[in-house]
CHARMM internal coordinates of N, CA and C (Angstrom, degrees):
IC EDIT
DIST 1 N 1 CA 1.4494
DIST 1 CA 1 C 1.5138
ANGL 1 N 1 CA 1 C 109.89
DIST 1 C 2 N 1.2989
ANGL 1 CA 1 C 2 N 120.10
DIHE 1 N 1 CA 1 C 2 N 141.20
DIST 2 N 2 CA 1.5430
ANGL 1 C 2 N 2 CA 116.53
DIHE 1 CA 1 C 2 N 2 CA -162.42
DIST 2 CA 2 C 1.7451
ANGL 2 N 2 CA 2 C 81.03
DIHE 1 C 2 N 2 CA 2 C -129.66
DIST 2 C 3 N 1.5330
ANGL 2 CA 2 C 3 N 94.81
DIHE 2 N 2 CA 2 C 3 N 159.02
DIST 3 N 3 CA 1.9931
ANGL 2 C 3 N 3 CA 110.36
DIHE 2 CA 2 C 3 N 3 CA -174.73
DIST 3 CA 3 C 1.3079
ANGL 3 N 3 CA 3 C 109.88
DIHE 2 C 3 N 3 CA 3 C -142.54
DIST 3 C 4 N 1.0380
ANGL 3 CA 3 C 4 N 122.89
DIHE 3 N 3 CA 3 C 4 N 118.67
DIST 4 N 4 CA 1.4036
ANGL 3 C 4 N 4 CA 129.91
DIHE 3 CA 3 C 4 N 4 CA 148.30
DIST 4 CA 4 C 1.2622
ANGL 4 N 4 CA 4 C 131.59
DIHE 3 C 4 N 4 CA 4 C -95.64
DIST 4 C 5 N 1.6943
ANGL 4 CA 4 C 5 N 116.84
DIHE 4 N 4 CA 4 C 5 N 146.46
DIST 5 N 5 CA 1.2200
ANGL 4 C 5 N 5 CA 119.05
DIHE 4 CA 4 C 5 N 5 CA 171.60
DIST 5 CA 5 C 1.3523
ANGL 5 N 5 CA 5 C 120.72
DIHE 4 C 5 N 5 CA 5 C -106.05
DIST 5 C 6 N 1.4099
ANGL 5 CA 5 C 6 N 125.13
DIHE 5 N 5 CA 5 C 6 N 118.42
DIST 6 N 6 CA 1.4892
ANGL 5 C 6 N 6 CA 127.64
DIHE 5 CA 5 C 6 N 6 CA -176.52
DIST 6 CA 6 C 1.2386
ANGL 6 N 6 CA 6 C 124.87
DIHE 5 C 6 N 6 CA 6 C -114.87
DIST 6 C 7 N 1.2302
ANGL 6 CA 6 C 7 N 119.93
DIHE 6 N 6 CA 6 C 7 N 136.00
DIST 7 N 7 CA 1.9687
ANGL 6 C 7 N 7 CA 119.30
DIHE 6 CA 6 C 7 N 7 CA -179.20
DIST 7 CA 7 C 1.4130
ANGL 7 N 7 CA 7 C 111.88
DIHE 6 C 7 N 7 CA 7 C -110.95
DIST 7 C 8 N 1.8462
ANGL 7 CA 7 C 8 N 104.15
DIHE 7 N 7 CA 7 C 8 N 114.11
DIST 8 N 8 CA 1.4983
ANGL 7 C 8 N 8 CA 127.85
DIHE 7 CA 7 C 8 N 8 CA -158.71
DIST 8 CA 8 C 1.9643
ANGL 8 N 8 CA 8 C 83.52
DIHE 7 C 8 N 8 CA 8 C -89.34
DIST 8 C 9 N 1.4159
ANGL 8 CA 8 C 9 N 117.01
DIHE 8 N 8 CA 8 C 9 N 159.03
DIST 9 N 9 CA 1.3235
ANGL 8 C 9 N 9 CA 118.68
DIHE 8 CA 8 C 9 N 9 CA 166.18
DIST 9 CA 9 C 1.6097
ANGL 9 N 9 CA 9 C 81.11
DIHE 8 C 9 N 9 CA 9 C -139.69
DIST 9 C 10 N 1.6866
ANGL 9 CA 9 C 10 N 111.87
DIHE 9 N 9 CA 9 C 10 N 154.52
DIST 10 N 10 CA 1.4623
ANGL 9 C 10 N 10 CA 115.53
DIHE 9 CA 9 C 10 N 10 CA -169.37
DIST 10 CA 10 C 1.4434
ANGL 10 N 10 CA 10 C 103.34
DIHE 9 C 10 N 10 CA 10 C -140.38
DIST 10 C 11 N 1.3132
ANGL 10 CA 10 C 11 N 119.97
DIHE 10 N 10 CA 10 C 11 N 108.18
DIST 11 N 11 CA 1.5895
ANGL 10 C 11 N 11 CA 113.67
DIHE 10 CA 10 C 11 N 11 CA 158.76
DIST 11 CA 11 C 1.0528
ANGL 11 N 11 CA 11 C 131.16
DIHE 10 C 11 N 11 CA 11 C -32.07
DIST 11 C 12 N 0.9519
ANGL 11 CA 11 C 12 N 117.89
DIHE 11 N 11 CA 11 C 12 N 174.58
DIST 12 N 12 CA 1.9633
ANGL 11 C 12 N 12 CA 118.83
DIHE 11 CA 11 C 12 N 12 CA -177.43
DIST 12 CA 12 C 1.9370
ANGL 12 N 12 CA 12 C 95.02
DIHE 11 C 12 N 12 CA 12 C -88.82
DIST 12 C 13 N 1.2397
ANGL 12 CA 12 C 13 N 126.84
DIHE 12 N 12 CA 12 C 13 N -41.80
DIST 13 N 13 CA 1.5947
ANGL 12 C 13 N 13 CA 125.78
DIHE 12 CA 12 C 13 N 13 CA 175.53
DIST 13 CA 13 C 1.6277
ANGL 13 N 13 CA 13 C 98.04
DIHE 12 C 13 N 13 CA 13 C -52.70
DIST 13 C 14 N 1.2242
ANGL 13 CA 13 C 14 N 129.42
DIHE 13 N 13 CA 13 C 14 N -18.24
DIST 14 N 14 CA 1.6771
ANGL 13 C 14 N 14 CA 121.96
DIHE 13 CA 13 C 14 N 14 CA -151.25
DIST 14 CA 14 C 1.8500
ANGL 14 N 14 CA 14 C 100.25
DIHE 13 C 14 N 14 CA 14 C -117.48
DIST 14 C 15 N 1.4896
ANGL 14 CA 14 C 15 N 121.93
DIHE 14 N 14 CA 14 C 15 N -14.20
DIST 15 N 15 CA 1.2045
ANGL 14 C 15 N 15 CA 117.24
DIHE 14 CA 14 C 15 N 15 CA -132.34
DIST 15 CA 15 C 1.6791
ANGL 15 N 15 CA 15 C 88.89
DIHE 14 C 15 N 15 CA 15 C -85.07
DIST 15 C 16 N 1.4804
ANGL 15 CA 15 C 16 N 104.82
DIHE 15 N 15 CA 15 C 16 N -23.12
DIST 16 N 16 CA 1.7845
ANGL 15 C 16 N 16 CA 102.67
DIHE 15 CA 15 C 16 N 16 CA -176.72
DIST 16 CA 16 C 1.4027
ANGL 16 N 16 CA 16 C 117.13
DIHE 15 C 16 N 16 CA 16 C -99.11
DIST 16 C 17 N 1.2612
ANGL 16 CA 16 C 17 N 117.48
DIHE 16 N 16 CA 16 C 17 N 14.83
DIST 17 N 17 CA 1.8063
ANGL 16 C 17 N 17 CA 125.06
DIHE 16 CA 16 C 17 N 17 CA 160.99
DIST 17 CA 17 C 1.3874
ANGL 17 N 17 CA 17 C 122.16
DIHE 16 C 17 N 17 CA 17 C -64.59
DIST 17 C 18 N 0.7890
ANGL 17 CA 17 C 18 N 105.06
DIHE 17 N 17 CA 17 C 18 N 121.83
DIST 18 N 18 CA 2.2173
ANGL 17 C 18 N 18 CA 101.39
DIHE 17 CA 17 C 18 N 18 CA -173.80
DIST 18 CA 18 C 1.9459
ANGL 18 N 18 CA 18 C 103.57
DIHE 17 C 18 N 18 CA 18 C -90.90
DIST 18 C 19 N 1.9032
ANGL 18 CA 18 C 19 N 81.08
DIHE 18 N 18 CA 18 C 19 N 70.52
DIST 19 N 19 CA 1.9028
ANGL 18 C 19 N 19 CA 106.78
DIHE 18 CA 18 C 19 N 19 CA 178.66
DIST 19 CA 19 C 2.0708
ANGL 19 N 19 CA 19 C 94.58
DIHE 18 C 19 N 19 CA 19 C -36.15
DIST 19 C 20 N 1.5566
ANGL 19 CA 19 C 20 N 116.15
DIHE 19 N 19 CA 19 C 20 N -67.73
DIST 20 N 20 CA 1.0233
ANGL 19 C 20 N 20 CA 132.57
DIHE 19 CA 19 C 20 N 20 CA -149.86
DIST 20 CA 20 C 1.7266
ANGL 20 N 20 CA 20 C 99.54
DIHE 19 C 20 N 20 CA 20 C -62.39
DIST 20 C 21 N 1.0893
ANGL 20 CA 20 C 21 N 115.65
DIHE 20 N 20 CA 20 C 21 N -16.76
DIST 21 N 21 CA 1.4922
ANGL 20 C 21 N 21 CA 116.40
DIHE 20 CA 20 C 21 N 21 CA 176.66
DIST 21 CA 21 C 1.7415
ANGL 21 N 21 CA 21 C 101.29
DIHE 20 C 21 N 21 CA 21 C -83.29
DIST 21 C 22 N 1.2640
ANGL 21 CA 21 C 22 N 105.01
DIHE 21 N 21 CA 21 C 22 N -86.61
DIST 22 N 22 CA 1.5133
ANGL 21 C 22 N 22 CA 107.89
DIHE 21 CA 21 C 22 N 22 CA 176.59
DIST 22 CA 22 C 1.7196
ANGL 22 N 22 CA 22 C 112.68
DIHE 21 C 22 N 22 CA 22 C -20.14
DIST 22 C 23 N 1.4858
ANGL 22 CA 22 C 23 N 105.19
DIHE 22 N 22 CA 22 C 23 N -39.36
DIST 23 N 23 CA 1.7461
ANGL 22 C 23 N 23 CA 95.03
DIHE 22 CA 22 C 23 N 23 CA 168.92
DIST 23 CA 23 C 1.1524
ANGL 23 N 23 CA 23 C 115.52
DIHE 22 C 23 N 23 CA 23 C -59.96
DIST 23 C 24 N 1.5795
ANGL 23 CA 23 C 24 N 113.72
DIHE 23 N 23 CA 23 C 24 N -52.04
DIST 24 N 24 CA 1.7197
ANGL 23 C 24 N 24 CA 107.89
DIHE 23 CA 23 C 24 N 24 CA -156.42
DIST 24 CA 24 C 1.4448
ANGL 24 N 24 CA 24 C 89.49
DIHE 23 C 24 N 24 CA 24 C -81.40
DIST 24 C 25 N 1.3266
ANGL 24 CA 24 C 25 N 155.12
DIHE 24 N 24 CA 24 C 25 N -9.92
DIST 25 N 25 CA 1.3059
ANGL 24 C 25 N 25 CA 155.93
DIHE 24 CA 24 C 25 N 25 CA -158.99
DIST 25 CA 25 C 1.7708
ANGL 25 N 25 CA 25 C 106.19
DIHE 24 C 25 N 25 CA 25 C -92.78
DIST 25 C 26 N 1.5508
ANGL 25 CA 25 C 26 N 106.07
DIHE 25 N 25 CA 25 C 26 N -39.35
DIST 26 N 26 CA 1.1059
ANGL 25 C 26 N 26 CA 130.50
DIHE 25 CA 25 C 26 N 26 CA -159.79
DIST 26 CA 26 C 1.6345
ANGL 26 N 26 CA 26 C 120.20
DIHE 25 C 26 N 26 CA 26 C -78.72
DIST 26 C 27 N 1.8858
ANGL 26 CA 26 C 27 N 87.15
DIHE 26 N 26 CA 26 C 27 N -56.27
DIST 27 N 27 CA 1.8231
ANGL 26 C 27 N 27 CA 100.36
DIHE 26 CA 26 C 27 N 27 CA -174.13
DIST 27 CA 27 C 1.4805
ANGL 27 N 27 CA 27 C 100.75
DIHE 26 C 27 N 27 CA 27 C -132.27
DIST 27 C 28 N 1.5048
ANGL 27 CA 27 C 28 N 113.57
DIHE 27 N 27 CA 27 C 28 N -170.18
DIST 28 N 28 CA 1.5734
ANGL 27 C 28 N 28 CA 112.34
DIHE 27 CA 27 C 28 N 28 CA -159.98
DIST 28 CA 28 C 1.5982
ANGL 28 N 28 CA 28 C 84.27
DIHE 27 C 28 N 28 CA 28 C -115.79
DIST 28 C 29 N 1.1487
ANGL 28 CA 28 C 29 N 117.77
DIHE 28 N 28 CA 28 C 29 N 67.93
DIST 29 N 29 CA 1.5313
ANGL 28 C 29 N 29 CA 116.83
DIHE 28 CA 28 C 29 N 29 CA 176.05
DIST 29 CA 29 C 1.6435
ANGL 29 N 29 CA 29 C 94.98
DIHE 28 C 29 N 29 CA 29 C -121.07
DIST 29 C 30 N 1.3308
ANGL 29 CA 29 C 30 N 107.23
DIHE 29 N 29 CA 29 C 30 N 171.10
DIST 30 N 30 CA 1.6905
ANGL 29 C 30 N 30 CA 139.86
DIHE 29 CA 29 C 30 N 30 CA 152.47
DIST 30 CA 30 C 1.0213
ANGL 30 N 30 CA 30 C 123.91
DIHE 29 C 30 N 30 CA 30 C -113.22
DIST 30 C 31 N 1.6124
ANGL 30 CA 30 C 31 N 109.75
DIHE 30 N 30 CA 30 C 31 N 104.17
DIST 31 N 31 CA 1.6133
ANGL 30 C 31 N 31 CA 117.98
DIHE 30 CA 30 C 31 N 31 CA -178.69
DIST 31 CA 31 C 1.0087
ANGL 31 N 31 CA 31 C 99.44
DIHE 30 C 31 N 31 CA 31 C -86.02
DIST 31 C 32 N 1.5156
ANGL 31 CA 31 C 32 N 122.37
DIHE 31 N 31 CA 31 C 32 N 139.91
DIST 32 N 32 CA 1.5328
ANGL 31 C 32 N 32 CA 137.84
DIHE 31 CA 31 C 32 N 32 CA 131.15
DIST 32 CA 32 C 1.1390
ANGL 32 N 32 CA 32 C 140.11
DIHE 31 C 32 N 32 CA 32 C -98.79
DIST 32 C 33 N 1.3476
ANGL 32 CA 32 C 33 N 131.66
DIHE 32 N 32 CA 32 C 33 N 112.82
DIST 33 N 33 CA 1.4701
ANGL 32 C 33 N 33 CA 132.60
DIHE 32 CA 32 C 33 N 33 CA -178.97
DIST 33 CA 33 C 1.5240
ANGL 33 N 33 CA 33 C 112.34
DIHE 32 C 33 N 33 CA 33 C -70.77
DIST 33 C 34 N 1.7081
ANGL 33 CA 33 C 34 N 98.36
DIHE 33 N 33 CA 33 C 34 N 96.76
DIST 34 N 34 CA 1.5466
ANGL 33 C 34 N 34 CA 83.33
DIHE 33 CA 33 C 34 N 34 CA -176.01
DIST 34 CA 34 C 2.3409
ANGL 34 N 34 CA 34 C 112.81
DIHE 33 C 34 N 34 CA 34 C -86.32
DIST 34 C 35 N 1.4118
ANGL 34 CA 34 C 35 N 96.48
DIHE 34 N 34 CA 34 C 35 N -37.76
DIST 35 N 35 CA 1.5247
ANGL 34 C 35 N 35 CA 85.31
DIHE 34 CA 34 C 35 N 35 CA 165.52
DIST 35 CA 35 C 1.4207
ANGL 35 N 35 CA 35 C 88.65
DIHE 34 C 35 N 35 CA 35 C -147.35
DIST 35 C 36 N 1.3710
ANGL 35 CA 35 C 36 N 94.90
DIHE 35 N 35 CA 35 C 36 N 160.57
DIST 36 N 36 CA 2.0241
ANGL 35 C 36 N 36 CA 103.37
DIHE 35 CA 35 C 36 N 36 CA 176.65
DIST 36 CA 36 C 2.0752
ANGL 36 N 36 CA 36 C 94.84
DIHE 35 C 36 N 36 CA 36 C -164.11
DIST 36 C 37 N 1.0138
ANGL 36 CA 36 C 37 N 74.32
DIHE 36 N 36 CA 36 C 37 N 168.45
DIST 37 N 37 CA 2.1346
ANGL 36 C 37 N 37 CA 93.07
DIHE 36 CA 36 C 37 N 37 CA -177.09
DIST 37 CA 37 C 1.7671
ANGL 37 N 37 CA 37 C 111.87
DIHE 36 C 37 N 37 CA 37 C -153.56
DIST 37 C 38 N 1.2393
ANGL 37 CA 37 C 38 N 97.53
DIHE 37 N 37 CA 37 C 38 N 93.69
DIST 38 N 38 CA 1.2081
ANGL 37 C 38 N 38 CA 92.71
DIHE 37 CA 37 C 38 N 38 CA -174.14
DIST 38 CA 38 C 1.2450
ANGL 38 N 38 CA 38 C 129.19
DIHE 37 C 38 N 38 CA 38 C -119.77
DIST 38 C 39 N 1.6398
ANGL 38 CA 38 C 39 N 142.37
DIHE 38 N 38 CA 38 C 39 N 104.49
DIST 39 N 39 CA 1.6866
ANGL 38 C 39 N 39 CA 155.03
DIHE 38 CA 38 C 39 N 39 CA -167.77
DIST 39 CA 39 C 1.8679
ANGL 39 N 39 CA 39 C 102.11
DIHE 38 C 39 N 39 CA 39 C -65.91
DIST 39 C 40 N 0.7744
ANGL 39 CA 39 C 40 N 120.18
DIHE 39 N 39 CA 39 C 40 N 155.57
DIST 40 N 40 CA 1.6653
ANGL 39 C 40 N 40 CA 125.27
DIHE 39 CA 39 C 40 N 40 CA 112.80
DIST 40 CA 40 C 1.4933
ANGL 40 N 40 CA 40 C 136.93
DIHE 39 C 40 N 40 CA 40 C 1.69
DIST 40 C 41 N 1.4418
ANGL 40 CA 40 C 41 N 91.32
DIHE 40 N 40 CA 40 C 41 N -61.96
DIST 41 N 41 CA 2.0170
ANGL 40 C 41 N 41 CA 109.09
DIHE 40 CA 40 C 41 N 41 CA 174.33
DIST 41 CA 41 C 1.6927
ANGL 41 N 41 CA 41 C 110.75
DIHE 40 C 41 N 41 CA 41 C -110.00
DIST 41 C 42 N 1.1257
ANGL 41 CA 41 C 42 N 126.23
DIHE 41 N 41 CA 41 C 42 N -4.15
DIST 42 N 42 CA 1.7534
ANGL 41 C 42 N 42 CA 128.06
DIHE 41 CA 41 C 42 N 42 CA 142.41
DIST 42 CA 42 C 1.4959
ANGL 42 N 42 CA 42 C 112.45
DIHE 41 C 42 N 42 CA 42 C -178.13
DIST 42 C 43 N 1.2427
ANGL 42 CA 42 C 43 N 109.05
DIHE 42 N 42 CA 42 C 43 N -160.81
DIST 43 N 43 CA 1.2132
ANGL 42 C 43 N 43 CA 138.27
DIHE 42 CA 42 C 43 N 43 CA -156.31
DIST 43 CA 43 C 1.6325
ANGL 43 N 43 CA 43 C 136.87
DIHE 42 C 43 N 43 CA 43 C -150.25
DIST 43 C 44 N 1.0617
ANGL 43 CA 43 C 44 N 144.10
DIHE 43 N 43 CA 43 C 44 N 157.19
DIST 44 N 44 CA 1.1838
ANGL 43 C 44 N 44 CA 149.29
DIHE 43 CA 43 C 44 N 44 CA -165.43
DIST 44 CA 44 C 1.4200
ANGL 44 N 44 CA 44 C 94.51
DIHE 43 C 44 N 44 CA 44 C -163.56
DIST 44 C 45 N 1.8210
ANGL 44 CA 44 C 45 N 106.88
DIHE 44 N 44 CA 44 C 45 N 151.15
DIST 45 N 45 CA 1.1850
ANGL 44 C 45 N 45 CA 116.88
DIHE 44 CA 44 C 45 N 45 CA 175.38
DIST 45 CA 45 C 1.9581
ANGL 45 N 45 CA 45 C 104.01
DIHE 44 C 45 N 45 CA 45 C -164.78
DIST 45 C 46 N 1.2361
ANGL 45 CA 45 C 46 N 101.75
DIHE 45 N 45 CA 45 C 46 N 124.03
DIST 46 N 46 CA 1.3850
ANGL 45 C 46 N 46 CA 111.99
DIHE 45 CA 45 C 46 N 46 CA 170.71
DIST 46 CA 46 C 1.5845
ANGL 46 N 46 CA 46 C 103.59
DIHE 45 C 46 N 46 CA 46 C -96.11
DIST 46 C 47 N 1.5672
ANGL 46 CA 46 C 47 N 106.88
DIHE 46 N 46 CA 46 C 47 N 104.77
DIST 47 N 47 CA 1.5236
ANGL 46 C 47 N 47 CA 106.58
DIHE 46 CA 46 C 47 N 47 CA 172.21
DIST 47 CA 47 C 1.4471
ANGL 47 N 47 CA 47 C 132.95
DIHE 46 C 47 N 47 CA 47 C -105.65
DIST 47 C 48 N 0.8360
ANGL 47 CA 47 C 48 N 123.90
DIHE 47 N 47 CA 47 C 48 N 108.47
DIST 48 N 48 CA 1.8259
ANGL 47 C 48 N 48 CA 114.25
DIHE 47 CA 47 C 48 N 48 CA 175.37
DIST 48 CA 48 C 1.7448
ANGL 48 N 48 CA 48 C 110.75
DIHE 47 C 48 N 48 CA 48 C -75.30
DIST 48 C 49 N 1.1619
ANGL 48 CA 48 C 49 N 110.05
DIHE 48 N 48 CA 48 C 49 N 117.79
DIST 49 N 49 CA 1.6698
ANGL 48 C 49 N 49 CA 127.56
DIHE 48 CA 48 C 49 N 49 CA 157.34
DIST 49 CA 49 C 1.7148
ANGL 49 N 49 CA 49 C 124.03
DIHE 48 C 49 N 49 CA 49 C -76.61
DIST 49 C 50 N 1.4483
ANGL 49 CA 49 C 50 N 122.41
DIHE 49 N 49 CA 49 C 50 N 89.50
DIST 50 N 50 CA 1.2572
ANGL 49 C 50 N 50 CA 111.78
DIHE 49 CA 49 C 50 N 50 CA 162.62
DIST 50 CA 50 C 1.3938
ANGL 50 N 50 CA 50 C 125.12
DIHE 49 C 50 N 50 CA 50 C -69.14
DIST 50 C 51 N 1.6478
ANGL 50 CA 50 C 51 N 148.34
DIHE 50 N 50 CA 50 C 51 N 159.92
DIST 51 N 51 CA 0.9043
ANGL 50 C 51 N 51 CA 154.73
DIHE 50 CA 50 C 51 N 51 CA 168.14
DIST 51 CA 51 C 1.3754
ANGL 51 N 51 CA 51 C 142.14
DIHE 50 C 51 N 51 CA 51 C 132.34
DIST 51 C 52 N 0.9640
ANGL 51 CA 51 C 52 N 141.16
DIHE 51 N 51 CA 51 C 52 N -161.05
DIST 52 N 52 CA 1.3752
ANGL 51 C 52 N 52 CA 136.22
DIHE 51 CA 51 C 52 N 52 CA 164.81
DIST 52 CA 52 C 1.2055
ANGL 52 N 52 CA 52 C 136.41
DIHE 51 C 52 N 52 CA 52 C -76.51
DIST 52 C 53 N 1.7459
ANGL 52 CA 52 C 53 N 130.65
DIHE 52 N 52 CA 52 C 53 N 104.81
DIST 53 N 53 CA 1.2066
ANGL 52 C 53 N 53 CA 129.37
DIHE 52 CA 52 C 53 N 53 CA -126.00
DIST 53 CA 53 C 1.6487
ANGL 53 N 53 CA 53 C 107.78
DIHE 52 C 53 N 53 CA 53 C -66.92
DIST 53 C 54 N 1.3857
ANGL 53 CA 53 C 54 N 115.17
DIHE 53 N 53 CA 53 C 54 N 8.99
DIST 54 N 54 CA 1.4571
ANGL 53 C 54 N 54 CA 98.62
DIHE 53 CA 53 C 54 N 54 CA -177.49
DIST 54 CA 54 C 1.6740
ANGL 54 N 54 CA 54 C 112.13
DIHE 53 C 54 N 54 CA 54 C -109.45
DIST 54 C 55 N 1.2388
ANGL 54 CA 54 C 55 N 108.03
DIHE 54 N 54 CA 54 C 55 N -16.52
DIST 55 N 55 CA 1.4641
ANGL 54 C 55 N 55 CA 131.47
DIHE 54 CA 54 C 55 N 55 CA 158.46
DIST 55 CA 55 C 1.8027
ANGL 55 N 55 CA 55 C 120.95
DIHE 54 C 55 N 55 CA 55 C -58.15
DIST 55 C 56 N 1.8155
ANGL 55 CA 55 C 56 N 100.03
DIHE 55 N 55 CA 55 C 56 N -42.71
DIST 56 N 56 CA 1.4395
ANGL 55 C 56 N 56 CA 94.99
DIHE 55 CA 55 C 56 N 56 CA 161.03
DIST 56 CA 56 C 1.3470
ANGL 56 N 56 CA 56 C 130.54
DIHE 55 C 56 N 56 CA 56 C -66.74
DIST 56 C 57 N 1.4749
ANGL 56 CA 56 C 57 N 100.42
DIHE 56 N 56 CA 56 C 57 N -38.93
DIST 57 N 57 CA 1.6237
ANGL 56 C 57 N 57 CA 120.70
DIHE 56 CA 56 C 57 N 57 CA -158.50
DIST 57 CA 57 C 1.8695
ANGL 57 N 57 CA 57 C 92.35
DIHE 56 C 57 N 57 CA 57 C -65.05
DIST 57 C 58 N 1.7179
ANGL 57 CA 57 C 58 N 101.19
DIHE 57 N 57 CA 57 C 58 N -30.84
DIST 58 N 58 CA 1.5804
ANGL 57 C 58 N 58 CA 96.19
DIHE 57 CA 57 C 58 N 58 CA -174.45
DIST 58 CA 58 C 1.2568
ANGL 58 N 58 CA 58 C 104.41
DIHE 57 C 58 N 58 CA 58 C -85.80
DIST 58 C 59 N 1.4312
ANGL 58 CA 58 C 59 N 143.93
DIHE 58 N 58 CA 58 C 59 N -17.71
DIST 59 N 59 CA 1.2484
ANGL 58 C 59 N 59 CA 138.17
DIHE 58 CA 58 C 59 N 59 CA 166.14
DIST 59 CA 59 C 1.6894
ANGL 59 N 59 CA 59 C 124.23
DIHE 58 C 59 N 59 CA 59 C -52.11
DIST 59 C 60 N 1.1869
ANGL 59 CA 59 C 60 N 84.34
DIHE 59 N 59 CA 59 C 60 N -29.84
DIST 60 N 60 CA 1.5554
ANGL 59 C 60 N 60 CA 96.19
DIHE 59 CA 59 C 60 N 60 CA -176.16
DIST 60 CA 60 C 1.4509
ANGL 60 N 60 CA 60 C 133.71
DIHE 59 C 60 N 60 CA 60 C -91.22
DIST 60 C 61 N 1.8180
ANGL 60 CA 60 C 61 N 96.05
DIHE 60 N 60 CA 60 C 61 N -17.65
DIST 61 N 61 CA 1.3046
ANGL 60 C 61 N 61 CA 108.72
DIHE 60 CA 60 C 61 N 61 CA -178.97
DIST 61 CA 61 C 1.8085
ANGL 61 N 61 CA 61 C 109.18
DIHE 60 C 61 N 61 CA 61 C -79.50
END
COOR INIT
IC SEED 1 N 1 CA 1 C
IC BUILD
């Protein structure tokens, strides 16, 4: 199993989408929220991706 860590930044149009669902809904990964801060008017998110590196690579694209 291969992992990446990625840093999401979120518009204020984006900030009330449930991103972390659509992942696990989406691809055969394991998200982890390792830190995030998130307003009203945006967002930040430190994410860890578990899985198989071609499943991440497609999560991301």
């Amino acid at each position: 199993m291969a992992q990446l860590r990625i840093h999401l930044t979120f518009p204020e149009d984006r900030v009330r989408d449930p991103i972390i669902y659509e992942i696990s809904k989406n691809f055969q990964v394991i998200p982890n929220i390792r830190r995030a801060d998130v307003s009203d008017k945006t967002g930040w998110m430190e994410l860890e991706l578990v899985g198989d590196l071609s499943e991440i690579e497609s999560t991301i694209d």
